[in-house]
C-alpha positions as CSV (number, residue, x, y, z in Angstrom):
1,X,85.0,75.3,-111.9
2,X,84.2,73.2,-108.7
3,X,86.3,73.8,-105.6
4,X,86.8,72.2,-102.2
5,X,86.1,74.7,-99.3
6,X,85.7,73.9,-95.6
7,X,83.5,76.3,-93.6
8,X,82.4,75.3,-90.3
9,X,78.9,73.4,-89.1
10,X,75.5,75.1,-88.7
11,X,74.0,73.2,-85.3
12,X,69.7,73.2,-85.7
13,X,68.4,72.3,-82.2
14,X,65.0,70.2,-81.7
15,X,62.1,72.1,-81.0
16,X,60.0,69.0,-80.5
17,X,62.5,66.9,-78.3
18,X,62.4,70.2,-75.8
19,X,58.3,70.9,-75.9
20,X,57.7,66.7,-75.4
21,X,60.1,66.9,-71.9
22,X,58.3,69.6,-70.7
23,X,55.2,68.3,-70.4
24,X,56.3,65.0,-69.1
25,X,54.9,63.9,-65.4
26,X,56.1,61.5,-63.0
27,X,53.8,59.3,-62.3
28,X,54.1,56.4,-59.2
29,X,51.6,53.0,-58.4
30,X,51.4,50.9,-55.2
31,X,49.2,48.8,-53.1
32,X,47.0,49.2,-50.4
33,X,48.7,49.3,-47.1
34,X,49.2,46.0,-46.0
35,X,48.7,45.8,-41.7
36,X,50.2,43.0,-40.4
37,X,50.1,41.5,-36.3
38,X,51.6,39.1,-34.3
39,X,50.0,36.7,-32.8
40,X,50.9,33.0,-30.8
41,X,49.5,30.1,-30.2
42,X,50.2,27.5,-27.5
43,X,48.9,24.4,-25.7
44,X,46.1,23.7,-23.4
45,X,47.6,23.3,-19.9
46,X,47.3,19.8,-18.8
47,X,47.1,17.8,-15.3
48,X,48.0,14.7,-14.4
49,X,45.1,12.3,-12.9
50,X,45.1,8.7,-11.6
51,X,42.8,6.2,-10.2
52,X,43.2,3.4,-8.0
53,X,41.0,0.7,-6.4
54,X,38.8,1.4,-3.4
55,X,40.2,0.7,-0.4
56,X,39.2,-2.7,0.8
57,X,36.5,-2.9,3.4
58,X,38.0,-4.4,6.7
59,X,34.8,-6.4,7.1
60,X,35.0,-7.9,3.9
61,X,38.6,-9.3,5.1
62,X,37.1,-10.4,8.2
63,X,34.9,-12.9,6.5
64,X,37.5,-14.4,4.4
65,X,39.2,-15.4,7.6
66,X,38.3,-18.0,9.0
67,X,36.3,-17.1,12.2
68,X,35.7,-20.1,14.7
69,X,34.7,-17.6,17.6
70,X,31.7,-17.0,16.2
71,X,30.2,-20.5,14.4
72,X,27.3,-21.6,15.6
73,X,27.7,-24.9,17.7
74,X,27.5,-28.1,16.7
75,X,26.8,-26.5,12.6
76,X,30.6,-28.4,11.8
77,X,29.4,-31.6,12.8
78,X,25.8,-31.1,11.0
79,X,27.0,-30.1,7.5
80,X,29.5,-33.6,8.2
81,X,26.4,-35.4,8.7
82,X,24.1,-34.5,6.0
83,X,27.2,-33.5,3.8
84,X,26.4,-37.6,1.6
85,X,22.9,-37.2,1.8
86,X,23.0,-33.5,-0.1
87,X,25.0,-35.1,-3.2
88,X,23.0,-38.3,-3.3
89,X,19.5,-35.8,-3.8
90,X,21.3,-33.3,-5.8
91,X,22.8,-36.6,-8.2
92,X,19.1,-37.7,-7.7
93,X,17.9,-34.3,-9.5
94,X,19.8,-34.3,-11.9
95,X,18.8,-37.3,-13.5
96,X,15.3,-36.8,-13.2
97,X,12.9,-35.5,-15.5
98,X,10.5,-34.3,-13.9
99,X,10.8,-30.5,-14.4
100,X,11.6,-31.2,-18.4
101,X,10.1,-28.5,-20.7
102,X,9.1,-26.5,-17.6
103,X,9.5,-22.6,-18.5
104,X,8.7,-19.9,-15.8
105,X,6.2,-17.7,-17.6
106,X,6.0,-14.3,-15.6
107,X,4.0,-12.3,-17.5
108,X,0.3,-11.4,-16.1
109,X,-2.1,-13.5,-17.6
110,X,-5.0,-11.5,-16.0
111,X,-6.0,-10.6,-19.5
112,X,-5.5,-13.8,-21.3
113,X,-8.3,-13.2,-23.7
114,X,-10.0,-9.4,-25.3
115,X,-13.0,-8.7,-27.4
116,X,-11.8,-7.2,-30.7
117,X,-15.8,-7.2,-32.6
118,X,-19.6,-7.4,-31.9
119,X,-21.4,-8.6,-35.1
120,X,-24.9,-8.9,-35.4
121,X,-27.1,-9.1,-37.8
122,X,-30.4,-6.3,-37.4
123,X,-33.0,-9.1,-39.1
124,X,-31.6,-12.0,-37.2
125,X,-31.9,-9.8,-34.0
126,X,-35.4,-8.2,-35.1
127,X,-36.6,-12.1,-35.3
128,X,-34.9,-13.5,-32.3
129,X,-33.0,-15.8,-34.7
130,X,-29.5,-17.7,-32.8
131,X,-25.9,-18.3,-34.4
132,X,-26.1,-22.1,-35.2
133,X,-23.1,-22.0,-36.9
134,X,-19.5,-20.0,-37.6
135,X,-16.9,-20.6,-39.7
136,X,-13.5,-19.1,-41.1
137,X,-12.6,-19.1,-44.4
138,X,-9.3,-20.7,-45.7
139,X,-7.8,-17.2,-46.0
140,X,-8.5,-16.1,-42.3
141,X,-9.7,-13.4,-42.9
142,X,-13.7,-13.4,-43.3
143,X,-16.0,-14.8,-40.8
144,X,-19.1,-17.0,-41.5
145,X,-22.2,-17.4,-39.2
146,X,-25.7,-19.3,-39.9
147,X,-28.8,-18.4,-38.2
148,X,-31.7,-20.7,-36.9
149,X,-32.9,-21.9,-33.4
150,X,-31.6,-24.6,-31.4
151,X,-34.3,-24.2,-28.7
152,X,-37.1,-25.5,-31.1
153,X,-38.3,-28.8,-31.3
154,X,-41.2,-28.6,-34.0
155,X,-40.9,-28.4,-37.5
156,X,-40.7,-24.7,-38.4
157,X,-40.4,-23.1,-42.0
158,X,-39.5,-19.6,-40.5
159,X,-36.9,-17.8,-42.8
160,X,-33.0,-17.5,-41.8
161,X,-29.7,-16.2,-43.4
162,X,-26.2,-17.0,-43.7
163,X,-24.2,-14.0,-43.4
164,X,-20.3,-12.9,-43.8
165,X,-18.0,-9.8,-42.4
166,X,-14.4,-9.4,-43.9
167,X,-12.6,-8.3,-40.4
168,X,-10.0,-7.1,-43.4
169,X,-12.1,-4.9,-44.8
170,X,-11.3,-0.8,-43.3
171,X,-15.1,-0.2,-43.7
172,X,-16.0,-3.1,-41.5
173,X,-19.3,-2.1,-39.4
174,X,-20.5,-4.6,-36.7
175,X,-24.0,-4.3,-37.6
176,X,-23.8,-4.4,-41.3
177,X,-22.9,-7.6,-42.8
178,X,-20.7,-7.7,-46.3
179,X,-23.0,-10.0,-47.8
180,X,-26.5,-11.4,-46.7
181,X,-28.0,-15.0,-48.3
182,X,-31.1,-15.2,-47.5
183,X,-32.4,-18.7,-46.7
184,X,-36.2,-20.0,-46.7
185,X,-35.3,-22.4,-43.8
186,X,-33.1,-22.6,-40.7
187,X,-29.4,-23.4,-41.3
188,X,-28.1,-25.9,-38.9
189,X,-24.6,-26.5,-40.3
190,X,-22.1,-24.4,-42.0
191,X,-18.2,-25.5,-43.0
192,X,-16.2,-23.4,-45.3
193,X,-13.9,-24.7,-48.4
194,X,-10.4,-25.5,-47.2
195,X,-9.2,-24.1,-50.2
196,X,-11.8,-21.7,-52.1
197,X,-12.5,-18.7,-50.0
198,X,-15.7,-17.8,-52.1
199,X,-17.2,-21.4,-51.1
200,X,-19.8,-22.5,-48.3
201,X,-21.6,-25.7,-47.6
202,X,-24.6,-25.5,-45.3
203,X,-27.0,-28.0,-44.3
204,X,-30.8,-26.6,-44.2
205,X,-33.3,-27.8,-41.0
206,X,-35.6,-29.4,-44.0
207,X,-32.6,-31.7,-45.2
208,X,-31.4,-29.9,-48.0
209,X,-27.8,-29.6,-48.4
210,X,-26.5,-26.4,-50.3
211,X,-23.1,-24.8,-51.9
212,X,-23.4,-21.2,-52.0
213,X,-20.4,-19.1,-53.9
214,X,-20.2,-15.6,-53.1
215,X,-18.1,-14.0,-55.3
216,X,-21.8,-14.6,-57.4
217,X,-23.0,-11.5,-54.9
218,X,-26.4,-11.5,-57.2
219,X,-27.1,-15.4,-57.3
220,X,-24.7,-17.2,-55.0
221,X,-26.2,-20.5,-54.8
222,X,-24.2,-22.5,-56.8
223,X,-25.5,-26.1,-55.8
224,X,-28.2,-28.1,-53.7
225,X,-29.3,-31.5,-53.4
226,X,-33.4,-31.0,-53.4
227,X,-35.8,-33.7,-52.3
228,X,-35.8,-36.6,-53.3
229,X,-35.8,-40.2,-52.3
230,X,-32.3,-40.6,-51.2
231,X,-32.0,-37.0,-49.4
232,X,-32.8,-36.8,-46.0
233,X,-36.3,-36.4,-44.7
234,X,-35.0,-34.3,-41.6
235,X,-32.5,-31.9,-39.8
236,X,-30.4,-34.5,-38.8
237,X,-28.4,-37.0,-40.5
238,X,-28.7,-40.7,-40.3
239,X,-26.4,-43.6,-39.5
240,X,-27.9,-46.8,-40.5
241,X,-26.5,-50.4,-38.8
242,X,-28.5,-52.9,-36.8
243,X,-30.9,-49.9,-36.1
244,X,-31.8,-46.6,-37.0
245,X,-29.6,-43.6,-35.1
246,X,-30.1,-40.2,-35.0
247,X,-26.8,-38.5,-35.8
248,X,-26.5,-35.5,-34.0
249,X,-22.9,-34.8,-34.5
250,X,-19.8,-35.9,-37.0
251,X,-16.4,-35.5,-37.4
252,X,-14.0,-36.7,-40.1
253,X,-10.6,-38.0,-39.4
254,X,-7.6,-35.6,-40.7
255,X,-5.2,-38.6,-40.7
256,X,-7.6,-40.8,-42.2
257,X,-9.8,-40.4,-45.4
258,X,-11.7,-43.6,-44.8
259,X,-12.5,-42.9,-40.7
260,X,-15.2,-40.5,-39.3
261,X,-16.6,-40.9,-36.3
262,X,-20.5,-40.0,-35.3
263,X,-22.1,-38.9,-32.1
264,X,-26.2,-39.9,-31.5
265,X,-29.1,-38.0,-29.6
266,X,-29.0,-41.6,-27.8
267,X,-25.7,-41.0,-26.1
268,X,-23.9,-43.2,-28.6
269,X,-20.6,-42.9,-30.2
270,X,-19.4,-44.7,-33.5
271,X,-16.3,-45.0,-35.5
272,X,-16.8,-45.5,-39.2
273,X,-15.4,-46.7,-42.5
274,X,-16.7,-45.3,-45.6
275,X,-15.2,-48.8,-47.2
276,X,-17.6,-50.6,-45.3
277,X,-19.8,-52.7,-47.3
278,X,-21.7,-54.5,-44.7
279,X,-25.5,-54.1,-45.9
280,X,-27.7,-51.9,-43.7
281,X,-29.9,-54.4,-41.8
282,X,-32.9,-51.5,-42.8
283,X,-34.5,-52.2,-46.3
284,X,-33.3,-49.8,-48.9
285,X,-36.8,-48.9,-50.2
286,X,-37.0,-46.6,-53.2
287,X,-33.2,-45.6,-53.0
288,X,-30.8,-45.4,-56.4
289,X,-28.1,-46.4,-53.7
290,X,-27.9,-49.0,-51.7
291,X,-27.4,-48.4,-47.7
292,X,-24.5,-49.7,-45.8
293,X,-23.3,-49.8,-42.1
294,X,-20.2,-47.6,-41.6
295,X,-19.8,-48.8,-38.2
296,X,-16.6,-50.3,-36.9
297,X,-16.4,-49.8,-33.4
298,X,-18.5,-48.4,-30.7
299,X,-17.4,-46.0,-27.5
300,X,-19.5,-46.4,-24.2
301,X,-22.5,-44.6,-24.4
302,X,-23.1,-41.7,-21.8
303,X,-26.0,-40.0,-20.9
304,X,-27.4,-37.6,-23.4
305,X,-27.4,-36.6,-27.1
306,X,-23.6,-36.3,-28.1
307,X,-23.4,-32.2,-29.6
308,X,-19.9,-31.9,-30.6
309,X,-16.9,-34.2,-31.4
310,X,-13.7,-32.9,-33.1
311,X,-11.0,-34.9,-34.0
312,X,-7.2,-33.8,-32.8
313,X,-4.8,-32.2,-35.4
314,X,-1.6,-33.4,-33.8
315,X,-2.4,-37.5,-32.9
316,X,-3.8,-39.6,-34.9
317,X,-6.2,-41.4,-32.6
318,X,-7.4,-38.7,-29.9
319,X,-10.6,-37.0,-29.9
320,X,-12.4,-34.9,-28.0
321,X,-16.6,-34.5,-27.9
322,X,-18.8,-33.1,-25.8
323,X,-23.1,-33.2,-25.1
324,X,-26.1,-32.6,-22.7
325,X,-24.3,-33.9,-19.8
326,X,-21.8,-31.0,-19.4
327,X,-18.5,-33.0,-19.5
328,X,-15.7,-32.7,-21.9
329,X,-14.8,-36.8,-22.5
330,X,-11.3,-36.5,-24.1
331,X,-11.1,-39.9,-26.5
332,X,-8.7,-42.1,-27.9
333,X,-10.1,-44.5,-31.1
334,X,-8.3,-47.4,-29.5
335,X,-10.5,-47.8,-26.9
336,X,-14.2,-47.6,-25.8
337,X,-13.9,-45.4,-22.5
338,X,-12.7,-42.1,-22.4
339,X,-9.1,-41.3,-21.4
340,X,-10.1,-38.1,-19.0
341,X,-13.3,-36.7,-18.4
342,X,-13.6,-33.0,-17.2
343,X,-16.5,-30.9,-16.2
344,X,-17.2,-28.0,-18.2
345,X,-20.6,-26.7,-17.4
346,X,-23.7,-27.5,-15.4
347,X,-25.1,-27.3,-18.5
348,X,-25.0,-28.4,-22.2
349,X,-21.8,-28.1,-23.9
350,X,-22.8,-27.2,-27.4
351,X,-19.4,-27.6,-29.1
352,X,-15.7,-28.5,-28.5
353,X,-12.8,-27.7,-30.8
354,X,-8.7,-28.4,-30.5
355,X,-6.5,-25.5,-30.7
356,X,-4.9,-25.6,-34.1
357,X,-1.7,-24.6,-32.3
358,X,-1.6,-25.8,-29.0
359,X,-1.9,-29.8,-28.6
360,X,-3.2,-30.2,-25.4
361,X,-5.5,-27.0,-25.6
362,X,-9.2,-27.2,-26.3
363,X,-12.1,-24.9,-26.4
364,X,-16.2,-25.7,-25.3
365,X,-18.6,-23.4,-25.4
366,X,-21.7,-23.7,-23.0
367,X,-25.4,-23.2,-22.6
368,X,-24.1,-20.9,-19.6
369,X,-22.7,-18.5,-22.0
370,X,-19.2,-19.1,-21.4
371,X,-16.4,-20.3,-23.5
372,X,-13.9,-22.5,-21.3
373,X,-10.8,-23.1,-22.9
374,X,-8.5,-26.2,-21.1
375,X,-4.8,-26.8,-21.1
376,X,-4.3,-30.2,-20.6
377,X,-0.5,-29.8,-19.6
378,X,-2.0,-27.7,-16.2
379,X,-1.4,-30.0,-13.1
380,X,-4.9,-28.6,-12.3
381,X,-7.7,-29.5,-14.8
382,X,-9.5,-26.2,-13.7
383,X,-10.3,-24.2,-17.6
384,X,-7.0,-22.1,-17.8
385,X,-9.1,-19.4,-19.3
386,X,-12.7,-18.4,-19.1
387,X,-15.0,-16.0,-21.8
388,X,-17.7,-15.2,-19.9
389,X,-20.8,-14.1,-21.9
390,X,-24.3,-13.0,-21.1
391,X,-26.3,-13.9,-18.3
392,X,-29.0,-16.8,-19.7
393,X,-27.3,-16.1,-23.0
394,X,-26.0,-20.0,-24.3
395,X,-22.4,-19.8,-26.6
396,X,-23.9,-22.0,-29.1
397,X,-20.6,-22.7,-31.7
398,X,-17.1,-21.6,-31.8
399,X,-14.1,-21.7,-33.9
400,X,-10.6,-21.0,-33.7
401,X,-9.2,-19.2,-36.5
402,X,-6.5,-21.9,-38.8
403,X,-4.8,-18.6,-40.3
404,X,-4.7,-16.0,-37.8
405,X,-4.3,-18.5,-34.8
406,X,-4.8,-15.2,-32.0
407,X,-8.4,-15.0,-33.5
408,X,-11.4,-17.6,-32.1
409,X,-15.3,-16.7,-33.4
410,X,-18.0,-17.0,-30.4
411,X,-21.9,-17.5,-31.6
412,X,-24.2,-16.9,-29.0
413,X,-28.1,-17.7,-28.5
414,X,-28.7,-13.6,-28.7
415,X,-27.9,-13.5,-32.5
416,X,-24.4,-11.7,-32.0
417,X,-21.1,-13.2,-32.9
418,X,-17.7,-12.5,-30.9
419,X,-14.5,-12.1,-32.4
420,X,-11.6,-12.6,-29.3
421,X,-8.6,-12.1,-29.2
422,X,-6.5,-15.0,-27.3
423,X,-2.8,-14.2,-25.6
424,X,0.0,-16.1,-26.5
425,X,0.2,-18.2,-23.7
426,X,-2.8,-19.9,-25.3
427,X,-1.6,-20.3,-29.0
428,X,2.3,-20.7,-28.5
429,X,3.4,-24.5,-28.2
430,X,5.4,-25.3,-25.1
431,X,8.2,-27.8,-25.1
432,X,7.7,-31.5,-25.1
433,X,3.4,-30.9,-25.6
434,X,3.4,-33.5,-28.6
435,X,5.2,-35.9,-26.1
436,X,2.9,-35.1,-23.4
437,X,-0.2,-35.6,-25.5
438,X,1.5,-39.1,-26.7
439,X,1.8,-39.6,-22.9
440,X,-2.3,-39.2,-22.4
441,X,-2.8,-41.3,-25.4
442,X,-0.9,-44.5,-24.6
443,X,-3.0,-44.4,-21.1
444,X,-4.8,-48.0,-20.7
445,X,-8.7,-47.4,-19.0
446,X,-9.4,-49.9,-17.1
């Protein structure tokens, strides 16, 4: 029923395929235009430099060469002559030893010392009242000065003060003490604690001895003695041996605990044991203790009251003291007359003190107002510096400063206290001092 037939192909063409390649675009994507340049680089251009040395000078040749036209005549025949003696001086110096330690200072020592304070006190000026006393602390840095009179005989019950200024402290004012302990008698000695800074000991003009703390700002006095029968009667101390002496100075030994030596308003010097137990030849009425003589050994007496004596921090047996007869008599405990004896002042010399630095330098302030200070080690015994201070105006007490060795304290009979400043000259220790101080020490006195 079915049957094969072939008839020939019907071709459809693509309407899509035709209307999708007519609307196709070309479409094209590049950079931006790249610029490009040439450039070159080459070396700096260079030169070629030498040096050479200068040409030498043709009178520099002419005195290498030898140049016997023009010696002077007869200089061969000298320099043969004195040619031995040269070397034998020159060997000569060098074994000597005479210039040993010698340092040639050239600095100006015009300005050797400067003022650095003023303090005063407005009460103690008001009344008229002098510095008796000063005194660093064991820290350095405050200052301590007693007020009294040292012009007045008679017994006197006028009030004083002990007063202190921290030269620390930012607020430091000249005329306005830290702290101000009033005192219902003159003070005629004042010593800080080696080793508490808040501690003073003073010695009153009525005998009384007296600690003061002052960290205890409302109540500082921390100890006194009173009267009684074994306190003493008046402002000086006492020494009793064969007879009765008026002490008018005293030092303690800082090599020896059991030696201090005392000065008298006789003249008299005496070194002293405090092991002594020879009886004192004056009855011991109504005392608890019982009254030795301390003295050992006596140094020739000179002529007035003996102010001052200070015993040396770098030799055991020199000393140094001073009085109303305007000398300096440098000491040794070994013998009875002094070793040197320099004039100071025409006037009294109220205190002397070593330099805590310099062995053979001391300080000595006058009743002219000036503070000489002495270098032993000078060829000349001239003061090798002077503080001058006010005309009629005494330097009654000084003291160096044992922590801040630039610094010495100046009291003065007008109430006011300097504060100077020394140069270093004066506090720096030379070579071979000690051994020159040994030297003045061994010296025999005729």
């Amino acid at each position: 029923m079915f049957t094969d037939e072939a008839v020939d192909g019907v071709a459809v063409p693509s309407l899509w395929r035709k209307s999708h390649q007519s609307l196709q675009e070309s479409r094209s994507c590049q950079t931006t235009a790249v610029h490009s340049a040439d450039a070159e680089v080459q070396m700096v251009s260079t030169a070629v430099s030498s040096t050479q040395t200068e040409p030498q000078d043709r009178t520099t040749e002419q005195l290498h060469q030898p140049c016997n036209d023009t010696e002077p005549p007869g200089l061969s025949d000298f320099l043969t002559r004195v040619e031995d003696l040269i070397i034998g001086e020159l060997a000569k110096s060098s074994r000597s030893h005479a210039f040993d330690g010698f340092q040639a200072n050239w600095e100006d020592h015009g300005q050797q010392v400067s003022c650095l304070h003023c303090l005063q006190h407005p009460y103690a000026q008001e009344k008229g009242l002098q510095v008796t006393r000063v005194s660093w602390n064991c820290t350095g840095s405050v200052i301590v000065c007693s007020f009294g009179r040292t012009d007045d005989g008679d017994w006197s019950n006028e009030r004083s003060c002990v007063c202190t200024w921290n030269l620390d402290r930012r607020s430091l004012s000249n005329q306005q003490p830290d702290l101000v302990i009033d005192v219902p008698t003159a003070v005629t000695a004042l010593s800080c604690h080696p080793s508490q800074p808040a501690l003073i000991a003073g010695a009153l003009y009525n005998g009384e001895v007296v600690v003061w703390d002052t960290s205890r700002t409302q109540d500082p006095l921390l100890a006194q003695t009173g009267m009684s029968s074994d306190s003493h009667k008046e402002p000086v101390y006492e020494v009793r041996g064969s007879k009765m002496v008026g002490v008018t100075s005293l030092a303690l030994s800082p090599w020896d605990a059991d030696t201090f030596i005392v000065g008298s308003e006789g003249g008299l010097m005496l070194r002293c044991s405090f092991s002594s137990q020879t009886p004192a030849a004056v009855v011991s009425e109504n005392k608890s203790v019982e009254l030795k003589a301390p003295a050992v050994f006596s140094f020739r007496r000179r002529g007035g009251p003996v102010y001052s004596i200070h015993c040396s921090p770098f030799h055991r047996n020199m000393l140094v003291s001073s009085g109303t007869d305007g000398l300096a008599h440098v000491h040794s405990l070994l013998q009875a007359s002094p070793l040197l004896s320099l004039r100071v002042s025409e006037s009294y010399v109220f205190q002397v003190q070593w330099s805590p630095t310099r062995p053979l330098v001391f300080a000595a302030a006058t009743g002219q107002g000036e503070v000489q200070i002495f270098d032993l080690g000078c060829r000349s015994l001239r003061p090798a510096a002077t503080i001058q201070g006010g005309v009629g105006q005494a330097a009654t007490c000084l003291a160096f400063n044992q922590n801040n060795h630039h610094l010495l304290a100046v009291g003065k009979a007008d109430g006011t206290v300097a504060i100077w400043q020394l140069s270093a000259s004066l506090i720096e220790q030379r070579p071979r001092e000690s051994e020159q101080l040994e030297q003045i020490a061994n010296q025999m006195v005729e």
